[in-house]
C-alpha positions, 0 to 999 in steps of 0.5 A, a space after each residue: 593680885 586682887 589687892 593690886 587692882 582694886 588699887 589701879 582701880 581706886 587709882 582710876 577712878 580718882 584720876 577720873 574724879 580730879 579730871 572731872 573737878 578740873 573740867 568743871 571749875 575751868 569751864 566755870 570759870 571760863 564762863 564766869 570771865 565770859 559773862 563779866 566781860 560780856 557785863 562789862 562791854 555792854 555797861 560800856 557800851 551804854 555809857 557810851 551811848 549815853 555820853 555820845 546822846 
């Protein structure tokens, strides 16, 4: 019985890490696409500005 939940637990526990991870790398992920294109569009946005100046 105990050998049984200290496996559920393990169990848990590792789904908690790996949901975790996941969380993690999707919002850095998200931010870092979020901040690139952000970079882009305001490079565009400059040389757009120059060529039109």
């Amino acid at each position: 019985m105990t050998n049984g939940m200290t496996f559920i637990h393990m169990h848990i526990h590792l789904s908690y890490i790996h949901t975790y991870i996941y969380i993690y790398t999707h919002l850095s992920t998200s931010l870092y696409i979020h901040l690139t294109y952000a970079h882009l569009h305001t490079y565009s946005f400059i040389l757009v500005h120059t060529l039109l100046v």
